[in-house]
C-alpha beads as a LAMMPS data file, in Angstrom:
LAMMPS data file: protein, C-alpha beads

264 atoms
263 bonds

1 atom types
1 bond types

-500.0 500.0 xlo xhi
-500.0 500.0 ylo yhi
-500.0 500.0 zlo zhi

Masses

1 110.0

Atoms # bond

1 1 1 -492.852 257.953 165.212
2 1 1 -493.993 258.624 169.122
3 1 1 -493.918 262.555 169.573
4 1 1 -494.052 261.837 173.339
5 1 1 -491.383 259.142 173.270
6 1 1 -488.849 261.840 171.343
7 1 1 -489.671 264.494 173.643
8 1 1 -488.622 262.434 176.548
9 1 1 -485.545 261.592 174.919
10 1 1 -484.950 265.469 173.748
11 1 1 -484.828 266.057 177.952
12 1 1 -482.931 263.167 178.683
13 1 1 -479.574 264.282 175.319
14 1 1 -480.808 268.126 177.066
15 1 1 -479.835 267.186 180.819
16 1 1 -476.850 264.644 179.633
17 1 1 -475.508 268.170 177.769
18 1 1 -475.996 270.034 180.959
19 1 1 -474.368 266.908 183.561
20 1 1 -471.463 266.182 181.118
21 1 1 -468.963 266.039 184.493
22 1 1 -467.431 262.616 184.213
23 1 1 -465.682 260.426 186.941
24 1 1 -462.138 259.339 185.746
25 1 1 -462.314 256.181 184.319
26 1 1 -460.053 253.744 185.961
27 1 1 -459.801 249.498 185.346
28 1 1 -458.954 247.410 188.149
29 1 1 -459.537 244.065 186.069
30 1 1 -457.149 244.401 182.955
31 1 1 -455.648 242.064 180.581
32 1 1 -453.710 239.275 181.513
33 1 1 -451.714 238.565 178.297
34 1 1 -450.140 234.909 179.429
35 1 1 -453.595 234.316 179.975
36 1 1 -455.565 235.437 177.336
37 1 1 -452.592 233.819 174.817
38 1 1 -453.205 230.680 176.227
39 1 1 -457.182 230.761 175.884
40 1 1 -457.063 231.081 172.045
41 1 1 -457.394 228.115 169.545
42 1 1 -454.661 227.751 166.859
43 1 1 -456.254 229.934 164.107
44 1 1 -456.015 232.354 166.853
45 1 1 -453.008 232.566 167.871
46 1 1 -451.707 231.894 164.266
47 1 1 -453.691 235.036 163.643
48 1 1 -452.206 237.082 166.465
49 1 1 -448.705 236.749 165.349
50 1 1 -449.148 237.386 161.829
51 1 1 -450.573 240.775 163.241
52 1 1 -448.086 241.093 166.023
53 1 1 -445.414 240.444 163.397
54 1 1 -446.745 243.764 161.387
55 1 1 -448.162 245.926 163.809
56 1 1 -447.220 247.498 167.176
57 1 1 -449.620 246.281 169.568
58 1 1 -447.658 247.388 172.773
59 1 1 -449.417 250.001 175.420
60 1 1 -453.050 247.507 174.503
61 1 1 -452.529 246.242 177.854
62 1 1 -452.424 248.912 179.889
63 1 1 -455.563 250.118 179.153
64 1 1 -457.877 247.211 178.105
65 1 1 -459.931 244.413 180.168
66 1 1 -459.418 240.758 178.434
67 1 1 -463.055 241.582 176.330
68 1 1 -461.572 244.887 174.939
69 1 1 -458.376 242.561 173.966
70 1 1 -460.181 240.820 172.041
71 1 1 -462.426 242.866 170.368
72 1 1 -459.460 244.910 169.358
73 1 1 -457.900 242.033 167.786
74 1 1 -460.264 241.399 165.952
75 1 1 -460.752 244.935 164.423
76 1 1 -457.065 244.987 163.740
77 1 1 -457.575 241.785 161.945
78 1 1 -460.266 242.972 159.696
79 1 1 -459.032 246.159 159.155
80 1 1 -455.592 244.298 157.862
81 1 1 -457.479 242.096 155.601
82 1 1 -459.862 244.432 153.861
83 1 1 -456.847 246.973 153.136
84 1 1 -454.434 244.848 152.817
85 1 1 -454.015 245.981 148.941
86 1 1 -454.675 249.791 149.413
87 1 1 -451.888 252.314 150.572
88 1 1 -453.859 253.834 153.689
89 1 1 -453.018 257.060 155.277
90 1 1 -453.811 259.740 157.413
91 1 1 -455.103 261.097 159.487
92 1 1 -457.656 259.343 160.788
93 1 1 -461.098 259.994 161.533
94 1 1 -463.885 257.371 163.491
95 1 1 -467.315 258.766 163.344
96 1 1 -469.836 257.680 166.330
97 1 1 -466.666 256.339 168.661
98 1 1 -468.951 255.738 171.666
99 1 1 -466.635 254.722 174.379
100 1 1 -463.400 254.442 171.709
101 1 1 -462.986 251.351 173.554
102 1 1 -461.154 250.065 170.617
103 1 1 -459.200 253.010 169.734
104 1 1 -456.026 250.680 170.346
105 1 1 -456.612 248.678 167.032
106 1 1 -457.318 251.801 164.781
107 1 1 -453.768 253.057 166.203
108 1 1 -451.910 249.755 166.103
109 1 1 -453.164 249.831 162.325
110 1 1 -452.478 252.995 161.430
111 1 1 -450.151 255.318 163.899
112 1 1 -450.464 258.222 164.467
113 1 1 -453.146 260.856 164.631
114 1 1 -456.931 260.206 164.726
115 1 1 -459.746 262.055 165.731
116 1 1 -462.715 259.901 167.127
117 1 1 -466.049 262.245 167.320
118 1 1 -469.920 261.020 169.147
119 1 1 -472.719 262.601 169.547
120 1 1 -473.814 260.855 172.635
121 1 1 -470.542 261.353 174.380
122 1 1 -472.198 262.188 177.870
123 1 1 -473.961 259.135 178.063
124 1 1 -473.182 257.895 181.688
125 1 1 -472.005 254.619 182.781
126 1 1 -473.323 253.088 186.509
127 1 1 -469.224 253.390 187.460
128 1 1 -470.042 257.309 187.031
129 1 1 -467.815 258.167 184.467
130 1 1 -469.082 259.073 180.885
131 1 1 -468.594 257.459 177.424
132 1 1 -466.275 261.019 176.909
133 1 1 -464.652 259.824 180.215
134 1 1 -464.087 256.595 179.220
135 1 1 -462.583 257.301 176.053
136 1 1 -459.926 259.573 177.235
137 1 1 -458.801 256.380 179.669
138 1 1 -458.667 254.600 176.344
139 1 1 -456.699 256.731 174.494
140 1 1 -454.303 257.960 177.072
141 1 1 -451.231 256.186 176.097
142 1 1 -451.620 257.656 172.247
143 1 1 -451.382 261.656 172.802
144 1 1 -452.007 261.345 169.087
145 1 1 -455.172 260.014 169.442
146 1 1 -457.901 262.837 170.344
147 1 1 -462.038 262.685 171.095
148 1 1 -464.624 265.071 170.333
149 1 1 -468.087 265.620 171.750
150 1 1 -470.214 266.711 169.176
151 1 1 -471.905 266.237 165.772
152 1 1 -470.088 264.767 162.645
153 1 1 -470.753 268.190 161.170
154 1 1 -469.003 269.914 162.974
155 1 1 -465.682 268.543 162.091
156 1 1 -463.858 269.821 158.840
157 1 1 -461.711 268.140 156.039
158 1 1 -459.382 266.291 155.233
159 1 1 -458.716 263.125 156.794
160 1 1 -456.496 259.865 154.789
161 1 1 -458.834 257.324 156.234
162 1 1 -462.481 257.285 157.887
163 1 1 -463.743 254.589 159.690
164 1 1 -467.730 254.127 160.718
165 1 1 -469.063 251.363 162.431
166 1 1 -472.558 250.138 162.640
167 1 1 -473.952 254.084 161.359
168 1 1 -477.621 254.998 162.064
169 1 1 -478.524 253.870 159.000
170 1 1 -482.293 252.873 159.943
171 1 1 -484.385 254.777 162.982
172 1 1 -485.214 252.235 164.958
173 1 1 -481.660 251.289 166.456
174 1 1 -481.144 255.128 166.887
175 1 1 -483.997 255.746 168.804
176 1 1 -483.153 252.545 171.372
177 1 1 -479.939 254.297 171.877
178 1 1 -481.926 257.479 173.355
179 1 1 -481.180 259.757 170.707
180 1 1 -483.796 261.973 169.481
181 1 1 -485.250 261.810 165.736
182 1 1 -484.226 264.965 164.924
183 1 1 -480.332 263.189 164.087
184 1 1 -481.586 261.150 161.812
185 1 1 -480.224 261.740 158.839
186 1 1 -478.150 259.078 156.963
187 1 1 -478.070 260.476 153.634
188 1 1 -476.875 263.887 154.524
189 1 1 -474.096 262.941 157.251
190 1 1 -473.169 260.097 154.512
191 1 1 -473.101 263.468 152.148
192 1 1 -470.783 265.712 154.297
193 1 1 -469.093 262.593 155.015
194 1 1 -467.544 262.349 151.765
195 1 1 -466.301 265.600 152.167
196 1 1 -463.884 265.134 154.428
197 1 1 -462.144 262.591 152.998
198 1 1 -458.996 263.734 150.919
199 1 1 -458.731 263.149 147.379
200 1 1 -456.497 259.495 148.151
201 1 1 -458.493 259.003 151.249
202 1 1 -461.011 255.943 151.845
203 1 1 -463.747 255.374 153.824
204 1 1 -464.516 252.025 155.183
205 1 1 -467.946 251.235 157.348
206 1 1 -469.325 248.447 158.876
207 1 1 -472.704 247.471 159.516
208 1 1 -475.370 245.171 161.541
209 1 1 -477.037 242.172 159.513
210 1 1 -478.158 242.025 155.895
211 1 1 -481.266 244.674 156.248
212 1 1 -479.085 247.447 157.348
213 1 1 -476.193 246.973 155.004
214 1 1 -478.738 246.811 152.314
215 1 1 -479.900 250.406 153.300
216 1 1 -476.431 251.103 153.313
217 1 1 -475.962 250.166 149.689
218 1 1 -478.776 252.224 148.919
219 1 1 -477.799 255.237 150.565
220 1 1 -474.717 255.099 148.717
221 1 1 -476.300 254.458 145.315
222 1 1 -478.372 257.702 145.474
223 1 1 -475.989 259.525 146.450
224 1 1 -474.347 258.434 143.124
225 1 1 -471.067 257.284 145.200
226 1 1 -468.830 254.206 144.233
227 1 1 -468.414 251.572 146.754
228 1 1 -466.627 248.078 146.982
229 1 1 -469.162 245.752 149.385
230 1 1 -466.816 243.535 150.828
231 1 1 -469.998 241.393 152.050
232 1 1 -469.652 239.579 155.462
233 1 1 -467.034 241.004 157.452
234 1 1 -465.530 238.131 160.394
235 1 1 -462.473 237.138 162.326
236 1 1 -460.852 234.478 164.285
237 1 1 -461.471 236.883 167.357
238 1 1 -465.133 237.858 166.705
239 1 1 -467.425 237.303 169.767
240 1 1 -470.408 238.851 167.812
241 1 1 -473.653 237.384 167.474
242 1 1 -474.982 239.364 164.696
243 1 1 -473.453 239.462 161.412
244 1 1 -471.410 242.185 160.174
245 1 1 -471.335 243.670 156.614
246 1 1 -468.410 245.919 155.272
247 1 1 -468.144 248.129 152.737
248 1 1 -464.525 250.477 150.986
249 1 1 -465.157 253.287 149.678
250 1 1 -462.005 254.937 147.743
251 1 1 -462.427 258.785 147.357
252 1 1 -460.334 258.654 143.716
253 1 1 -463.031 256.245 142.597
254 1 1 -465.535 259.179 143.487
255 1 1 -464.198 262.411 142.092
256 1 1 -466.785 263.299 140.099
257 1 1 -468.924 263.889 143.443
258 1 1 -468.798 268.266 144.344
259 1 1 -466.513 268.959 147.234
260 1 1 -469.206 270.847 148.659
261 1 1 -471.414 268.076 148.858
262 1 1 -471.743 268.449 152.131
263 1 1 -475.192 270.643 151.577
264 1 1 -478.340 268.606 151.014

Bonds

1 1 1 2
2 1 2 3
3 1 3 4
4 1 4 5
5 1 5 6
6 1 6 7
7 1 7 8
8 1 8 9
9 1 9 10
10 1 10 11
11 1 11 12
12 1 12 13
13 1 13 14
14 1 14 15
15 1 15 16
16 1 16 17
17 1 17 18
18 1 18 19
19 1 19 20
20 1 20 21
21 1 21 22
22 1 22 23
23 1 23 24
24 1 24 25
25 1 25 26
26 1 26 27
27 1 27 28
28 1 28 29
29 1 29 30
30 1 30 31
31 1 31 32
32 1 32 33
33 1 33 34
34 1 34 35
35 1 35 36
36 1 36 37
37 1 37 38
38 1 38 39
39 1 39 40
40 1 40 41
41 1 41 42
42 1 42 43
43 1 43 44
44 1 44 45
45 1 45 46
46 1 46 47
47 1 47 48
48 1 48 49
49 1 49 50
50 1 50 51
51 1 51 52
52 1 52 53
53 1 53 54
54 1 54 55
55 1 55 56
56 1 56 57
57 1 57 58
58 1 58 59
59 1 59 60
60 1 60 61
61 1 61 62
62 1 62 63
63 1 63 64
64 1 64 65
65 1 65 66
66 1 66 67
67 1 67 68
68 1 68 69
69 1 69 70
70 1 70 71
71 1 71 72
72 1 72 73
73 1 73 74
74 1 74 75
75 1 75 76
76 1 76 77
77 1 77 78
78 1 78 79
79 1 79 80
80 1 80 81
81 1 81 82
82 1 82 83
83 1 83 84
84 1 84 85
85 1 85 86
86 1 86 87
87 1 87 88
88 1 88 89
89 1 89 90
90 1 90 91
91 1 91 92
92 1 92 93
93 1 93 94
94 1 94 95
95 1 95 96
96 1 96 97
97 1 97 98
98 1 98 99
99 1 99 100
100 1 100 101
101 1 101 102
102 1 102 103
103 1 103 104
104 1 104 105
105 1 105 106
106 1 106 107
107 1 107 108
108 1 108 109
109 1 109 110
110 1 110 111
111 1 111 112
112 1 112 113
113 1 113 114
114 1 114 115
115 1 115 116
116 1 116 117
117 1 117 118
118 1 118 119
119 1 119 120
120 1 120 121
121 1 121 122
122 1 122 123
123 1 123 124
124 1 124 125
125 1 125 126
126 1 126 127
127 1 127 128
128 1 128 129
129 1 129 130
130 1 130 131
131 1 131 132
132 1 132 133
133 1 133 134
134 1 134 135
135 1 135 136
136 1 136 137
137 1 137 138
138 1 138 139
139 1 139 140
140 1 140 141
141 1 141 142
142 1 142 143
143 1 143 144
144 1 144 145
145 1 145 146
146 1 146 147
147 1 147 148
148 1 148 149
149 1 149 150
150 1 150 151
151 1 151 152
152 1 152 153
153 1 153 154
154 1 154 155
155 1 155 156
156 1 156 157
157 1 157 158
158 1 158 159
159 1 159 160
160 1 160 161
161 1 161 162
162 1 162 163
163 1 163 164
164 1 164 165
165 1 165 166
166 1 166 167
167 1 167 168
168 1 168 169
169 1 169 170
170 1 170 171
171 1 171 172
172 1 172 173
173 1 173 174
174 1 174 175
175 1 175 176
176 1 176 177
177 1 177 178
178 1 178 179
179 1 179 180
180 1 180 181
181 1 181 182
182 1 182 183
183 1 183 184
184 1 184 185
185 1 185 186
186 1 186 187
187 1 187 188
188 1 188 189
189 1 189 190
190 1 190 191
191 1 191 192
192 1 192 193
193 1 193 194
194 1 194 195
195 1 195 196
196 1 196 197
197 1 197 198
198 1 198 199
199 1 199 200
200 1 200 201
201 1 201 202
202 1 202 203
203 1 203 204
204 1 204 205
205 1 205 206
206 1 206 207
207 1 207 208
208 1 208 209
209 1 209 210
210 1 210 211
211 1 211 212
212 1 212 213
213 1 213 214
214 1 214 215
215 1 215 216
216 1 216 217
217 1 217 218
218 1 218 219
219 1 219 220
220 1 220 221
221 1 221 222
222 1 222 223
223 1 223 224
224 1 224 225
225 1 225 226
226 1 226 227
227 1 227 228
228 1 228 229
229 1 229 230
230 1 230 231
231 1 231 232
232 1 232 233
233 1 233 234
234 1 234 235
235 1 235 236
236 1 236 237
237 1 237 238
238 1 238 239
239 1 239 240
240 1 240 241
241 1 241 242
242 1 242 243
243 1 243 244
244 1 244 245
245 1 245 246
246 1 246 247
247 1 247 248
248 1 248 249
249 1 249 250
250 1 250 251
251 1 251 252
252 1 252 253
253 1 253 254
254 1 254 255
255 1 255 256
256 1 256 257
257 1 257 258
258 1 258 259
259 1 259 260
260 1 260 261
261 1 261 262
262 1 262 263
263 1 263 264
């Protein structure tokens, strides 16, 4: 680790905290449905009206760019697939939402209310709005739907169904993102993440190649929780280059963990 390096990132989280004013976001180029509909192969489209037959994706349009369409599909689609034999409810919680830029699926999948919290949620984009900014475009249509600036543990219990993708699970990404060391700490959020889930709630993540999911496995192993790894995680609509690995964890499979295990 490069003392220097985090101390220049300590000033730069310091002086986002202090310039948190965002721009409103606004989207001149948004979805064109007859458009995007007619770019997609046949799995695809197959694939869209399976979901569109089960879920309400109405109000997706109004808020996302053809890209976000997508990659919203495709979240609904995996989140439909790897539930599709548990009885999910909530409310919902995303941990490290960024720009909630696909807030859209996790409502279209499960309605209602949700709570998306990030740390770095004064990050600024060139257009001059903030990732805080952004996200309250994205969830506008949903008043449901809520984001928080802040640290996952901050937030208190109980929520039906937690989603976290791609979690800070090794250093190196973290620090690339600008955040200082100091929020490292996968074993204890992972800890006091656990304890906000409700006794019938689950909590399903996602991570970034085969190295990082392994960590993930590990993490969960010493912390004595029991997991389902649902191994590589894909779609019909996935544009990503890197392969994703999933992972359930139900909270009734995990009872014998202390409530309180939220303390290290």
């Amino acid at each position: 680790m490069n003392s220097w390096e985090d101390a220049v990132r300590e000033v730069e989280f310091w002086l986002k905290d202090k310039l948190s004013f965002s721009l409103p976001a606004y989207k001149i180029q948004k979805v064109n449905l007859q458009k995007w509909r007619a770019q997609l192969n046949a799995d695809g489209l197959s694939r869209l009206e399976a979901l569109e037959s089960k879920y309400e994706l109405n109000h997706w349009e109004k808020v996302c760019s053809a890209s976000e369409f997508t990659g919203n599909c495709c979240f609904l689609d995996i989140l439909d697939r790897v539930t599709a034999h548990e009885k999910i409810q909530g409310p919902g919680l995303d941990i490290g939402s960024r720009s909630f830029w696909y807030a859209p699926a996790l409502q279209g999948f499960l309605p209602g209310e949700w709570l998306g919290v990030e740390l770095d949620a004064n990050q600024r984009y060139l257009t001059g709005e903030t990732r805080k900014g952004y996200a309250e475009y994205m969830i506008r249509p949903w008043p449901a739907m809520h984001y928080q600036a802040g640290c996952l543990t901050d937030i208190k219990p109980s929520f039906g169904f937690i989603t976290w993708f791609l979690p800070y699970v090794a250093i190196e990404p973290l620090q690339s993102s600008g955040l200082p060391e100091r929020f490292f700490q996968p074993k204890d959020l992972l800890r006091h993440t656990m304890s906000l889930l409700a006794d019938t709630g689950y909590l399903f993540i996602i991570n970034q190649e085969r190295e990082e999911a392994q960590i993930q496995e590990s993490l969960f192993n010493q912390l004595g929780i029991q997991f389902q790894a649902l191994g590589k995680i894909d779609s019909v609509f996935s544009v990503y280059e890197k392969e994703r690995f999933g992972f359930l964890v139900r909270q009734g499979d995990n009872m014998h963990l202390s409530r309180d295990c939220e303390r290290p």
